[in-house]
mmCIF entry with sequence, helices, sheets and N, C-alpha, C, O atoms, coordinates in Angstrom:
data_MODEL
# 
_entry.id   MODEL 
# 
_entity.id                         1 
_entity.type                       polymer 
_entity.pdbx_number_of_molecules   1 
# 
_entity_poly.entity_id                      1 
_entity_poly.type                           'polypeptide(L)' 
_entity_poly.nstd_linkage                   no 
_entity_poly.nstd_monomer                   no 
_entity_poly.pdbx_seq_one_letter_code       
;(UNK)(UNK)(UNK)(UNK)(UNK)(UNK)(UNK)(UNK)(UNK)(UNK)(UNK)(UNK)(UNK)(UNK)(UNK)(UNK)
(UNK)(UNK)(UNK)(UNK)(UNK)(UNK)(UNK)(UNK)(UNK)(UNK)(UNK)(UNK)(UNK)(UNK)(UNK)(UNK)
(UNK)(UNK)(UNK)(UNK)(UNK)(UNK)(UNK)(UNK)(UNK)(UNK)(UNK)(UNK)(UNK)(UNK)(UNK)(UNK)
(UNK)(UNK)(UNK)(UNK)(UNK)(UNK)
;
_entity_poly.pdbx_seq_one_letter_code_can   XXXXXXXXXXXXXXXXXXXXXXXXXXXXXXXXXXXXXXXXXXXXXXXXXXXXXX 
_entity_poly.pdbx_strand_id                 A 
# 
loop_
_entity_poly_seq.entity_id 
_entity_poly_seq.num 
_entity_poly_seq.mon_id 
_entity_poly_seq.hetero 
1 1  UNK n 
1 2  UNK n 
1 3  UNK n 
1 4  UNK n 
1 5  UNK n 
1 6  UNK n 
1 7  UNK n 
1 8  UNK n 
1 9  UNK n 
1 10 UNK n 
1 11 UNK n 
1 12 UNK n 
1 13 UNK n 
1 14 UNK n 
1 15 UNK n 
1 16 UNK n 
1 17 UNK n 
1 18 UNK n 
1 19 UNK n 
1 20 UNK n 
1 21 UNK n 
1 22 UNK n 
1 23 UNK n 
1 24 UNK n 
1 25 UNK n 
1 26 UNK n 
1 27 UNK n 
1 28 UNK n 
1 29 UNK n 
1 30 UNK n 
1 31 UNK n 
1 32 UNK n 
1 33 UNK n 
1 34 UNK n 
1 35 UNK n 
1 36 UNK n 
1 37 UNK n 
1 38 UNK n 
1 39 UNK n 
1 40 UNK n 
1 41 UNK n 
1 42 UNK n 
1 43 UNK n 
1 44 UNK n 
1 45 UNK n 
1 46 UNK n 
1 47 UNK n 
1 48 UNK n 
1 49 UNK n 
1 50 UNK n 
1 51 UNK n 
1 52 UNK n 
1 53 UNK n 
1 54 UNK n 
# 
_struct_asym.id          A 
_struct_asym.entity_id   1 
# 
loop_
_struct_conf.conf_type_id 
_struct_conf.id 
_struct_conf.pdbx_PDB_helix_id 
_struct_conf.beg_label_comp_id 
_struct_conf.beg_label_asym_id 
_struct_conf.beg_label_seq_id 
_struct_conf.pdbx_beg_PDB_ins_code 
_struct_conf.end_label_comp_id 
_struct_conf.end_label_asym_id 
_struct_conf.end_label_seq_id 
_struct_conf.pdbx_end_PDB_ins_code 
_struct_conf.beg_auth_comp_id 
_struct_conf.beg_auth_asym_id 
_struct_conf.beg_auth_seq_id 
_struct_conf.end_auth_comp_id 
_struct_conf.end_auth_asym_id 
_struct_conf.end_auth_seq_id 
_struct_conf.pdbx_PDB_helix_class 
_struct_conf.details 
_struct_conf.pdbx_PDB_helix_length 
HELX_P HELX_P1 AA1 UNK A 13 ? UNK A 23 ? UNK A 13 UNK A 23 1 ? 11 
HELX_P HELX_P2 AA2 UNK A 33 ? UNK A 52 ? UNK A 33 UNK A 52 1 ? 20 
# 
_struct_conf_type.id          HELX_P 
_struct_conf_type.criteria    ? 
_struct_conf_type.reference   ? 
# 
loop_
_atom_site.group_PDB 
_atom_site.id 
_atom_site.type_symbol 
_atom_site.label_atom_id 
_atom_site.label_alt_id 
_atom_site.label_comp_id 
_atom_site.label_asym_id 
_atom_site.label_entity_id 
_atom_site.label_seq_id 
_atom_site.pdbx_PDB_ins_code 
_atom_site.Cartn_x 
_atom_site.Cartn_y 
_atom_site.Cartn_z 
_atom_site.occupancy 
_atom_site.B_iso_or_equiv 
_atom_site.pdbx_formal_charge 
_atom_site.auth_seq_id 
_atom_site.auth_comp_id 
_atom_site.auth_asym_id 
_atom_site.auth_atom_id 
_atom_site.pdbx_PDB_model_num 
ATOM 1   N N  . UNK A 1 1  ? 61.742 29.260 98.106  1.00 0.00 ? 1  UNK A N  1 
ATOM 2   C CA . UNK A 1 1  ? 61.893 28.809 99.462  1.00 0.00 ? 1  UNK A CA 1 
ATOM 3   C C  . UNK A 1 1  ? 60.515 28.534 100.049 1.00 0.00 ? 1  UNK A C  1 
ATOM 4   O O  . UNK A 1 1  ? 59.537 29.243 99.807  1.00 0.00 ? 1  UNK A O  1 
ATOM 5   N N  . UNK A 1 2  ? 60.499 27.498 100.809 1.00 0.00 ? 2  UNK A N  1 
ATOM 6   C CA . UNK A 1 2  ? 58.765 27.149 101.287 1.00 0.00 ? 2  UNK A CA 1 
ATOM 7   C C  . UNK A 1 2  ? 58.850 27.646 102.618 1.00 0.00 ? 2  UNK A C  1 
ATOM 8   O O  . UNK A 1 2  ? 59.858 27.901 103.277 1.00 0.00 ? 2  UNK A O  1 
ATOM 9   N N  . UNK A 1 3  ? 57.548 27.753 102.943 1.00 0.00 ? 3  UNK A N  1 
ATOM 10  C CA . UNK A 1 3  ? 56.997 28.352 104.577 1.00 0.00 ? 3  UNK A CA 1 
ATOM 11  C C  . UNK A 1 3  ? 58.135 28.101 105.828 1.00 0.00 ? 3  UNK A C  1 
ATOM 12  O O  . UNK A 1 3  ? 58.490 28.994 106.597 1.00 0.00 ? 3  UNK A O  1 
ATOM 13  N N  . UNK A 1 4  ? 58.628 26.692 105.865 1.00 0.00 ? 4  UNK A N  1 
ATOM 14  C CA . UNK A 1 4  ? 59.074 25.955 106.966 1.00 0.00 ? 4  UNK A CA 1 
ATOM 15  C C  . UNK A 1 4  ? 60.573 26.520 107.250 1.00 0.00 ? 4  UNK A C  1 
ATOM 16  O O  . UNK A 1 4  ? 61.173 26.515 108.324 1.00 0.00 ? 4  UNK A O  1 
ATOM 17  N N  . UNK A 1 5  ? 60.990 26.986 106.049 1.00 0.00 ? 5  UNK A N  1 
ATOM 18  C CA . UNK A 1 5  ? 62.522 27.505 105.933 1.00 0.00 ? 5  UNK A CA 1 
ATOM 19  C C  . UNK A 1 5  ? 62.301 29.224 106.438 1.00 0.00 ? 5  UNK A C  1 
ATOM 20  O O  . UNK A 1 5  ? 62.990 29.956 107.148 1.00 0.00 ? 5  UNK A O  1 
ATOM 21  N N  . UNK A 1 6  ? 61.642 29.334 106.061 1.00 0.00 ? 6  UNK A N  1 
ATOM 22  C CA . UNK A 1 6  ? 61.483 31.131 106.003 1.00 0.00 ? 6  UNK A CA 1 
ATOM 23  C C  . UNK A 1 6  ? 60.907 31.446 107.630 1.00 0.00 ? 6  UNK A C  1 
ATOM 24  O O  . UNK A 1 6  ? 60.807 32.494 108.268 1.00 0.00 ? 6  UNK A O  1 
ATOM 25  N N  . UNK A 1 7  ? 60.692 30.487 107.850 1.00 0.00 ? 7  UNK A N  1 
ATOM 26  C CA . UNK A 1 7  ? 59.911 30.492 109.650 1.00 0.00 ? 7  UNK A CA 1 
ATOM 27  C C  . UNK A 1 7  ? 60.791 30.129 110.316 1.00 0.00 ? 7  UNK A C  1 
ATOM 28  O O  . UNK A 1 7  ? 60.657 30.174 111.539 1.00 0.00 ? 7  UNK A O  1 
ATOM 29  N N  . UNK A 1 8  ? 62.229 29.550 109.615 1.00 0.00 ? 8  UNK A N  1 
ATOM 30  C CA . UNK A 1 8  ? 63.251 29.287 110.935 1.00 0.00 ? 8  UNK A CA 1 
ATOM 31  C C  . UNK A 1 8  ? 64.507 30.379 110.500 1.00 0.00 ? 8  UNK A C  1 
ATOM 32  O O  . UNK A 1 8  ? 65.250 30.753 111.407 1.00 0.00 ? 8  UNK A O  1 
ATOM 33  N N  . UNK A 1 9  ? 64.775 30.969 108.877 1.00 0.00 ? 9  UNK A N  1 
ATOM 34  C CA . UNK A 1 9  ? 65.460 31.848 108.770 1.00 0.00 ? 9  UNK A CA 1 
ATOM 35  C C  . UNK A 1 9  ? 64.893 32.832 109.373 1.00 0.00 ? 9  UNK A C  1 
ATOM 36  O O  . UNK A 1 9  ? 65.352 32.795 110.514 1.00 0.00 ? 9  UNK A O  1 
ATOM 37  N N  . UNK A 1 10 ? 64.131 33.738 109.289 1.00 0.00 ? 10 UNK A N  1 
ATOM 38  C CA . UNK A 1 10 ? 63.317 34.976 109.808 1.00 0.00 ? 10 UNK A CA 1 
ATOM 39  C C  . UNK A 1 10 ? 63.458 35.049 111.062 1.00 0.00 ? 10 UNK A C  1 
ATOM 40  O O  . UNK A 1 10 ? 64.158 36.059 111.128 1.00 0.00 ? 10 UNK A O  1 
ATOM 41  N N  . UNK A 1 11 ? 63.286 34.674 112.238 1.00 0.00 ? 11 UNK A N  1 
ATOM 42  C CA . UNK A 1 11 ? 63.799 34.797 113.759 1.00 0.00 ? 11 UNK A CA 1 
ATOM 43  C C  . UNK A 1 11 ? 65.415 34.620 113.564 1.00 0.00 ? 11 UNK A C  1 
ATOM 44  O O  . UNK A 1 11 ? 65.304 34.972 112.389 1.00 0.00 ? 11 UNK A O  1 
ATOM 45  N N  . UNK A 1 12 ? 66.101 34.504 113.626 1.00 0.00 ? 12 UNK A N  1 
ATOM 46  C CA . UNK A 1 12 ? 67.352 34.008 112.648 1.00 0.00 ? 12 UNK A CA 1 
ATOM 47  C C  . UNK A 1 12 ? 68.172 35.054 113.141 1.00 0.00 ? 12 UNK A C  1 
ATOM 48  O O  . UNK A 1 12 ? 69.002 35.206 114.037 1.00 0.00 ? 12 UNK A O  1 
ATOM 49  N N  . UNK A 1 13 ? 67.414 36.016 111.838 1.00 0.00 ? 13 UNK A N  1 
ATOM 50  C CA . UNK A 1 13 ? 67.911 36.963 111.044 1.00 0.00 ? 13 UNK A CA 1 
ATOM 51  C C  . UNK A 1 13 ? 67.599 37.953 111.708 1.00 0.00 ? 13 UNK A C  1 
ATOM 52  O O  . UNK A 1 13 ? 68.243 38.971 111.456 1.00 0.00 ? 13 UNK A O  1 
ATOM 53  N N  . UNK A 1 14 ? 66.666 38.028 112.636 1.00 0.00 ? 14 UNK A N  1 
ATOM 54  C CA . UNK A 1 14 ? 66.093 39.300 112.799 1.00 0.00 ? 14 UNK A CA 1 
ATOM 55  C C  . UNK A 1 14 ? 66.867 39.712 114.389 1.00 0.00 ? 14 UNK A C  1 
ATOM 56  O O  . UNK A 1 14 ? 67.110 40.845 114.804 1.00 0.00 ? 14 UNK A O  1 
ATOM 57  N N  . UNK A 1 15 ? 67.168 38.263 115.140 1.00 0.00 ? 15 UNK A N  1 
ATOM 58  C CA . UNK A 1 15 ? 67.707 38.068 116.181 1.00 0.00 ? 15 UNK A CA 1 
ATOM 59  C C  . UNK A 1 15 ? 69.080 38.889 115.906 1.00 0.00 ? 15 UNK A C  1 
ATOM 60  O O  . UNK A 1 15 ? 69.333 39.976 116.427 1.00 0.00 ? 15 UNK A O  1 
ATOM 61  N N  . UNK A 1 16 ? 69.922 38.197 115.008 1.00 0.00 ? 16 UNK A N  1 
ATOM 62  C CA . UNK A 1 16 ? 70.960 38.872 114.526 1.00 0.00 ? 16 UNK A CA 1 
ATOM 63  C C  . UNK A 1 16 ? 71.211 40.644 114.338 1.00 0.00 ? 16 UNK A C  1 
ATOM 64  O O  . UNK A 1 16 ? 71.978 41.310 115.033 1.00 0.00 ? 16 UNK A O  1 
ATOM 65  N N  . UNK A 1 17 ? 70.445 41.104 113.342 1.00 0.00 ? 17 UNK A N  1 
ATOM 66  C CA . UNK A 1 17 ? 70.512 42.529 113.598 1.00 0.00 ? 17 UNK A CA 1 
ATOM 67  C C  . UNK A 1 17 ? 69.822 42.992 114.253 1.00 0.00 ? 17 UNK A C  1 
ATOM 68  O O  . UNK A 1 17 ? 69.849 44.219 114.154 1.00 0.00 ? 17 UNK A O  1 
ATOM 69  N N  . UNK A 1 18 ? 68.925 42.499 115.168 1.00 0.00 ? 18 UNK A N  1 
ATOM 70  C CA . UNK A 1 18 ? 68.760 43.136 116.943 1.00 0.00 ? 18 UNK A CA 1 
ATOM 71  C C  . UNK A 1 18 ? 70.374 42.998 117.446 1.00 0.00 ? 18 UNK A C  1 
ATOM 72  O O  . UNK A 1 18 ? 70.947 44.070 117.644 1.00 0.00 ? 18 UNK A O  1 
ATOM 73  N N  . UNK A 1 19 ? 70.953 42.065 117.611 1.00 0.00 ? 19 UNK A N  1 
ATOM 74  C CA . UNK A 1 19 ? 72.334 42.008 118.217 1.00 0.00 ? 19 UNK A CA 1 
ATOM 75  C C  . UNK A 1 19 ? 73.577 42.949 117.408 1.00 0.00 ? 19 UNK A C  1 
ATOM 76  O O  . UNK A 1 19 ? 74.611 43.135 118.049 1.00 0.00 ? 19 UNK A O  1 
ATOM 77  N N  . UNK A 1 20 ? 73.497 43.403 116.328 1.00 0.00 ? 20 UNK A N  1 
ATOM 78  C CA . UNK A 1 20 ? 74.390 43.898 115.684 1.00 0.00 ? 20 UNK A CA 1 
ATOM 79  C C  . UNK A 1 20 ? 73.754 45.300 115.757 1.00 0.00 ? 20 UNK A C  1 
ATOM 80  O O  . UNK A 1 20 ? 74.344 46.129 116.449 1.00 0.00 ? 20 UNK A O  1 
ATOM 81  N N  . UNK A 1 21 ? 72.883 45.580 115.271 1.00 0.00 ? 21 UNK A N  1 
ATOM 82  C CA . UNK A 1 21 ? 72.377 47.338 115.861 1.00 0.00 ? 21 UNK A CA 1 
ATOM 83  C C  . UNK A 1 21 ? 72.675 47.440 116.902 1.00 0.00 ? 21 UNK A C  1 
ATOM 84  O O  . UNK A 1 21 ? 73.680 48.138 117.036 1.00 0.00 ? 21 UNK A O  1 
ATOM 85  N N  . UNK A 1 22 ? 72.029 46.833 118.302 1.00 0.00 ? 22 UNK A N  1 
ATOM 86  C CA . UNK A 1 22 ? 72.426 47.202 119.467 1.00 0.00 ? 22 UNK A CA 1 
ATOM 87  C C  . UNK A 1 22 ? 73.858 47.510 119.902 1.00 0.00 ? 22 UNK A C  1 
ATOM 88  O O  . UNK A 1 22 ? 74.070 48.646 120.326 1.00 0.00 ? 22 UNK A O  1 
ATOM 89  N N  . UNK A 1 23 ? 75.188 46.356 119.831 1.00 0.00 ? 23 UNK A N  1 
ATOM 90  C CA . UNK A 1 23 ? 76.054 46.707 119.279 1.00 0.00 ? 23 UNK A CA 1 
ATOM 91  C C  . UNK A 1 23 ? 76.796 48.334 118.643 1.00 0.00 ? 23 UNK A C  1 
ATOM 92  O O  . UNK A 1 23 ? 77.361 49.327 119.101 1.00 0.00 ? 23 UNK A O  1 
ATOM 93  N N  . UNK A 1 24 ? 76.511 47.991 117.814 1.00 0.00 ? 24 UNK A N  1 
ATOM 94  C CA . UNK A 1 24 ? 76.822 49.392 117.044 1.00 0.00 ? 24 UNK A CA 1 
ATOM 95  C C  . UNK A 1 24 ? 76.040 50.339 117.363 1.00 0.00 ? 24 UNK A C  1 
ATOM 96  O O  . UNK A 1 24 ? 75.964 51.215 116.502 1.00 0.00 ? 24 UNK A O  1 
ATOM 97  N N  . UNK A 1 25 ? 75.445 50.488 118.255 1.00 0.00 ? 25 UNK A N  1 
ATOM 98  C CA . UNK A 1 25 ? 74.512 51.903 118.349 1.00 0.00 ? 25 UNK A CA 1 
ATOM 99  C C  . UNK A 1 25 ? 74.935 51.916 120.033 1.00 0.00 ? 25 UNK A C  1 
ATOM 100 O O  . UNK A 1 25 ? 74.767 52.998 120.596 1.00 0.00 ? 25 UNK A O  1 
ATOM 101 N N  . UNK A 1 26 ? 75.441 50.840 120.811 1.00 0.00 ? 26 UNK A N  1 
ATOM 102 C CA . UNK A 1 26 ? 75.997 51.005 122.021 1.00 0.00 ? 26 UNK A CA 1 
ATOM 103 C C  . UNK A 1 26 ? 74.844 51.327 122.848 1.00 0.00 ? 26 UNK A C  1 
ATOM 104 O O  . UNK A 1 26 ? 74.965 52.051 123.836 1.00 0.00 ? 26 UNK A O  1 
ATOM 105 N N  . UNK A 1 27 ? 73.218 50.592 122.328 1.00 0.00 ? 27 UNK A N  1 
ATOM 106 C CA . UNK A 1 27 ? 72.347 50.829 123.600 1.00 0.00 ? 27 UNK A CA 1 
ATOM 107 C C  . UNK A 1 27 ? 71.412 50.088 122.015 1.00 0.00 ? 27 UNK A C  1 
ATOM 108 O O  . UNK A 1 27 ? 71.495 50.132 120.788 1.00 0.00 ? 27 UNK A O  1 
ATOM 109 N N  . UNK A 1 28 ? 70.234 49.213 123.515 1.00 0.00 ? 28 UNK A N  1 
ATOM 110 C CA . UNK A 1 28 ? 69.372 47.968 122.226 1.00 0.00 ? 28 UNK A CA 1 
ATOM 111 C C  . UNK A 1 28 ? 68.334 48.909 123.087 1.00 0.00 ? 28 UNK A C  1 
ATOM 112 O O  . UNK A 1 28 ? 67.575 48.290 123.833 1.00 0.00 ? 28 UNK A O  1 
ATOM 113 N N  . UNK A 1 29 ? 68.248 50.014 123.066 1.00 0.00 ? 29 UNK A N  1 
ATOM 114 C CA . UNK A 1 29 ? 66.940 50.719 123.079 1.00 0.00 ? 29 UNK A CA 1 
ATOM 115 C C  . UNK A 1 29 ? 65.901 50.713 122.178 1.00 0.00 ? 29 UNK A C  1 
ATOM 116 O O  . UNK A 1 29 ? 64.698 50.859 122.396 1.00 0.00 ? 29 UNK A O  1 
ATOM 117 N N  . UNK A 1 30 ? 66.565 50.505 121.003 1.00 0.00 ? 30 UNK A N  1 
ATOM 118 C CA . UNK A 1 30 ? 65.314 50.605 119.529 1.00 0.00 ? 30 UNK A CA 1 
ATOM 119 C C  . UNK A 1 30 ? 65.495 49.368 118.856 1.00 0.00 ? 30 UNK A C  1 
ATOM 120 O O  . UNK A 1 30 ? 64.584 49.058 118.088 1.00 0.00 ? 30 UNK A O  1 
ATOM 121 N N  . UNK A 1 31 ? 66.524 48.530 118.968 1.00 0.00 ? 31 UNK A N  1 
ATOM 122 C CA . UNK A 1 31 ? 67.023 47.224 118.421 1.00 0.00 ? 31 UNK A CA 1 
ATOM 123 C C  . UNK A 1 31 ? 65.979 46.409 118.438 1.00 0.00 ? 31 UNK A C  1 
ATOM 124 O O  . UNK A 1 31 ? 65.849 45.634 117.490 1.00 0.00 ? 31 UNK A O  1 
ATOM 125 N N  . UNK A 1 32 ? 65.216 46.405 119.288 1.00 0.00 ? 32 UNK A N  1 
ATOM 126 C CA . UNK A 1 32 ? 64.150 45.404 119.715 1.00 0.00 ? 32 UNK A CA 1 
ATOM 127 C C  . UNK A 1 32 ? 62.904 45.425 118.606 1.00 0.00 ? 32 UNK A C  1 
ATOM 128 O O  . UNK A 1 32 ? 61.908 44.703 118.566 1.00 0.00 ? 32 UNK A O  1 
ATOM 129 N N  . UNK A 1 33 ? 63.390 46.710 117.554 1.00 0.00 ? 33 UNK A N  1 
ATOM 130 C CA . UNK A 1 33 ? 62.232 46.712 116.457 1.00 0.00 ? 33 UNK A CA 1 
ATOM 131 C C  . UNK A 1 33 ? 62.448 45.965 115.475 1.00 0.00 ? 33 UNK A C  1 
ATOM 132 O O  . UNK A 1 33 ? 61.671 46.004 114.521 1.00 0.00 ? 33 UNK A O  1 
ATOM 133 N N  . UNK A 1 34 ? 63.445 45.191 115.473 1.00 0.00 ? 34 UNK A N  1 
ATOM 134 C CA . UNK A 1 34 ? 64.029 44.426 114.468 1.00 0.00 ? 34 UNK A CA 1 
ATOM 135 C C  . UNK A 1 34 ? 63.588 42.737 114.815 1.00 0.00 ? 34 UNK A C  1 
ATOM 136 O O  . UNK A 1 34 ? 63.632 41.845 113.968 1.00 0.00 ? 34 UNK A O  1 
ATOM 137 N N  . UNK A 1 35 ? 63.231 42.582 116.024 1.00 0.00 ? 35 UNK A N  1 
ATOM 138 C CA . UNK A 1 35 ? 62.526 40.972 116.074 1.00 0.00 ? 35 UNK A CA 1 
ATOM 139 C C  . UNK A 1 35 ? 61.062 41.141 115.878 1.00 0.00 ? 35 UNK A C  1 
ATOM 140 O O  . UNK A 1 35 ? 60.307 40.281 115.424 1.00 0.00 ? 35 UNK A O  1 
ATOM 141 N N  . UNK A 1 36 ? 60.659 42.622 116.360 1.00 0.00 ? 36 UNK A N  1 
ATOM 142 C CA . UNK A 1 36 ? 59.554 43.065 116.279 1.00 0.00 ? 36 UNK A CA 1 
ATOM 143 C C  . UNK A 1 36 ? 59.259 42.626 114.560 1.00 0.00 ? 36 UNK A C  1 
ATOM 144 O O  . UNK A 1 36 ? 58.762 41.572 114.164 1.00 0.00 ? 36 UNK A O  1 
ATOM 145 N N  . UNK A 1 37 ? 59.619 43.503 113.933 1.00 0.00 ? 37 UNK A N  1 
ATOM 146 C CA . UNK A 1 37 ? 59.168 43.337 112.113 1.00 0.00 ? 37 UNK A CA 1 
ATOM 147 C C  . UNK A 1 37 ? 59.584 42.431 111.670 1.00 0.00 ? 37 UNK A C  1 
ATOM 148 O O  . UNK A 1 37 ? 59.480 42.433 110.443 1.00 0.00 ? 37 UNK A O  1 
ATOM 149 N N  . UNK A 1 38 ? 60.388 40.945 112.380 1.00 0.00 ? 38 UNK A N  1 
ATOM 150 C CA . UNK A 1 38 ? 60.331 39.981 111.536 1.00 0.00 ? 38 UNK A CA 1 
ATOM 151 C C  . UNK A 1 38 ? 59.870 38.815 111.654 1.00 0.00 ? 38 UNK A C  1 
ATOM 152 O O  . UNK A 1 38 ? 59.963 37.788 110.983 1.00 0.00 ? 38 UNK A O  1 
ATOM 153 N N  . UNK A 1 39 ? 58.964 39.319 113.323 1.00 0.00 ? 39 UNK A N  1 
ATOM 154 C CA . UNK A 1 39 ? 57.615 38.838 113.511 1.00 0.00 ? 39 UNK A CA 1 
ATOM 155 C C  . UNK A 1 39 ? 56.732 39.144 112.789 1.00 0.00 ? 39 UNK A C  1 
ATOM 156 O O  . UNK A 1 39 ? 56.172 38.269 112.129 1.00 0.00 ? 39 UNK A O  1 
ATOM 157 N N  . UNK A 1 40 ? 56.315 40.583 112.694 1.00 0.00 ? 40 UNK A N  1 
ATOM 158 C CA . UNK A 1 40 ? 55.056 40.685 111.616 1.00 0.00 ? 40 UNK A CA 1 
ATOM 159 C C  . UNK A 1 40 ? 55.522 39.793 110.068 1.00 0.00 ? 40 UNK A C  1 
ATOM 160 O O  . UNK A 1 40 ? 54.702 39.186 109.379 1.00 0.00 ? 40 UNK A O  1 
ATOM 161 N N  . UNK A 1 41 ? 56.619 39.871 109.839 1.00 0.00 ? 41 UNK A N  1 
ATOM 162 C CA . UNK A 1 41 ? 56.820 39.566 108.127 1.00 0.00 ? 41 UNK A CA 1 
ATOM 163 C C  . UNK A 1 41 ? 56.389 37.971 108.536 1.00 0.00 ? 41 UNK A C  1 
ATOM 164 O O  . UNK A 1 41 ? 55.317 37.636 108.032 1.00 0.00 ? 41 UNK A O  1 
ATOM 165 N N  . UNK A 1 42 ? 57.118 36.838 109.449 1.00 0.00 ? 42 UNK A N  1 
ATOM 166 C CA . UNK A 1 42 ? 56.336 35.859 109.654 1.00 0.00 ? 42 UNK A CA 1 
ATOM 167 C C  . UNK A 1 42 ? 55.161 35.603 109.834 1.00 0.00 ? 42 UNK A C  1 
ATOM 168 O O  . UNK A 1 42 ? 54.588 34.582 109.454 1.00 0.00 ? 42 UNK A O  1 
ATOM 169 N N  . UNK A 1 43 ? 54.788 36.323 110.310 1.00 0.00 ? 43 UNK A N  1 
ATOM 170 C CA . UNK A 1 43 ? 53.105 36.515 110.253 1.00 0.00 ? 43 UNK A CA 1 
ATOM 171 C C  . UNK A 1 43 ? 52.137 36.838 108.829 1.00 0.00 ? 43 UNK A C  1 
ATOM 172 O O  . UNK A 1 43 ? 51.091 36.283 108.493 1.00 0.00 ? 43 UNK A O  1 
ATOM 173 N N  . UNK A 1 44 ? 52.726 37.694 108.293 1.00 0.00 ? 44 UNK A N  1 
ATOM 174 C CA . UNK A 1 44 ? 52.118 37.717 106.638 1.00 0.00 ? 44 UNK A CA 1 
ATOM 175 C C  . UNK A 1 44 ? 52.772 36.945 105.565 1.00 0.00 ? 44 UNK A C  1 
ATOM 176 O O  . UNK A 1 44 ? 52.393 37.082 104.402 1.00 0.00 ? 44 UNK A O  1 
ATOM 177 N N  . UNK A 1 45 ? 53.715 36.154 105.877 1.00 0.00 ? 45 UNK A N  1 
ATOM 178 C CA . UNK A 1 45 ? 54.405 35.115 105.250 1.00 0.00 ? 45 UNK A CA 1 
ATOM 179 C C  . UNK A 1 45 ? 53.196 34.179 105.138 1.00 0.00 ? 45 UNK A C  1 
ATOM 180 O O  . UNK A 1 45 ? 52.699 33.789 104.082 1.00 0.00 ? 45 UNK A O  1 
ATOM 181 N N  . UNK A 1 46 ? 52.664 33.777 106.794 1.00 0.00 ? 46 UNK A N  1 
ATOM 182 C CA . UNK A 1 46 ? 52.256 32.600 106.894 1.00 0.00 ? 46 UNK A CA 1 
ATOM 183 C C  . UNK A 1 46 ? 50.526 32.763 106.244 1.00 0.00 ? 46 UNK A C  1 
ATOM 184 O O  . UNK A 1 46 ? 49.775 31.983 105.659 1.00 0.00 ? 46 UNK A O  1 
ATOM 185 N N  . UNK A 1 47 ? 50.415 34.119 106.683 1.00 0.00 ? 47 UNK A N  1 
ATOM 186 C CA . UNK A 1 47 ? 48.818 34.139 105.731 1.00 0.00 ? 47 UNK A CA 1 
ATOM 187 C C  . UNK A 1 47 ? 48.226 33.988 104.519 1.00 0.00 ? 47 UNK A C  1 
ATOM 188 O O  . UNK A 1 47 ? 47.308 33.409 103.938 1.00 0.00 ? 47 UNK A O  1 
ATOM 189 N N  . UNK A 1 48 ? 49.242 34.843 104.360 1.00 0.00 ? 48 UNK A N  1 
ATOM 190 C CA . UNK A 1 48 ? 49.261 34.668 102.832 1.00 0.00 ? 48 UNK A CA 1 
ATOM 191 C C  . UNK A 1 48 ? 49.833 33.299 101.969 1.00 0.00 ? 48 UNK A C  1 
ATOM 192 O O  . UNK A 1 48 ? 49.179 33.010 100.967 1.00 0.00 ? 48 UNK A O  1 
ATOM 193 N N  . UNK A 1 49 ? 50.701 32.670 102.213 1.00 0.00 ? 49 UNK A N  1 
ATOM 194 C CA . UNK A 1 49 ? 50.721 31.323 102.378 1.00 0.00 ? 49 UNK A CA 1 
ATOM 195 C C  . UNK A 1 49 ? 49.668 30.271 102.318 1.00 0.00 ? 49 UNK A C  1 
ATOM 196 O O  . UNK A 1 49 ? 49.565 29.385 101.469 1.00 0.00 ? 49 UNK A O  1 
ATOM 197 N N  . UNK A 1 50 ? 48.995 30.472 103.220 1.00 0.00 ? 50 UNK A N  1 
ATOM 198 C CA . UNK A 1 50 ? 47.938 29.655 103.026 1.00 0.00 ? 50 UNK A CA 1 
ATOM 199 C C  . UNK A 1 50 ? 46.591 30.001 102.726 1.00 0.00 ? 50 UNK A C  1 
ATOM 200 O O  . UNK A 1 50 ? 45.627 29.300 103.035 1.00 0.00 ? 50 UNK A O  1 
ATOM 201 N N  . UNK A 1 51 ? 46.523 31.225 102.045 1.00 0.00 ? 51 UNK A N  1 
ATOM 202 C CA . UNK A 1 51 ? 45.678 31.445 101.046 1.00 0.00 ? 51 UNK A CA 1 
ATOM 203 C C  . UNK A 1 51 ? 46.122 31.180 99.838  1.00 0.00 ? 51 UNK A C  1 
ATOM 204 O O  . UNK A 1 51 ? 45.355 30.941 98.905  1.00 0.00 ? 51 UNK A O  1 
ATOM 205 N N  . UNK A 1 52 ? 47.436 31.193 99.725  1.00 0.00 ? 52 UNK A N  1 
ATOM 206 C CA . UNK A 1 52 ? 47.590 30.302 98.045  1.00 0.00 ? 52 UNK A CA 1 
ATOM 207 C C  . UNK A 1 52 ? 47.683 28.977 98.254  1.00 0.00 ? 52 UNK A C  1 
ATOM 208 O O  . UNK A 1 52 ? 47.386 28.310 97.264  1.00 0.00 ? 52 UNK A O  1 
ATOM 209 N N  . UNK A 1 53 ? 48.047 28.276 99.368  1.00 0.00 ? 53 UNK A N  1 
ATOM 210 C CA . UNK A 1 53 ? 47.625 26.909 99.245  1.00 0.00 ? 53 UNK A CA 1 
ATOM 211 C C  . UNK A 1 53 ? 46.264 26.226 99.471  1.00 0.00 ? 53 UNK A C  1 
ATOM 212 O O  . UNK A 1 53 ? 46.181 25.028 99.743  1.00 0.00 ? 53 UNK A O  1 
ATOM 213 N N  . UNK A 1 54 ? 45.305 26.963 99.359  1.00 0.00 ? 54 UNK A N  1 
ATOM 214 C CA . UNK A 1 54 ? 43.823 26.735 99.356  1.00 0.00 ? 54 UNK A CA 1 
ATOM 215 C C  . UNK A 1 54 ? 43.356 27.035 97.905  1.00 0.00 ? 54 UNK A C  1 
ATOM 216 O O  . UNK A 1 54 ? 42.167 26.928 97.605  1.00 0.00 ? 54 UNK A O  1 
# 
């Protein structure tokens, strides 16, 4: 899978089980760590990324 896909699945996904923990846990008190870390993973996706394309 290349950069461009994984940068629009990853918010996606992460949006999603923020909404489904919160949900099921009946309070998005901690849910919010889940867009949180799939920000960072986009973020070292993209670095690392373009240190192998250099």
């Amino acid at each position: 899978m290349n950069r461009k896909t994984l940068n629009v699945i990853i918010p996606i996904v992460s949006v999603a089980v923020m909404v489904i923990w919160g949900t099921l846990a009946k309070s998005y008190e901690h849910s919010w760590l889940a867009v949180f870390v799939g920000g960072i993973l986009m973020l070292l996706i993209n670095v690392f990324g373009k240190n192998r394309d250099e």
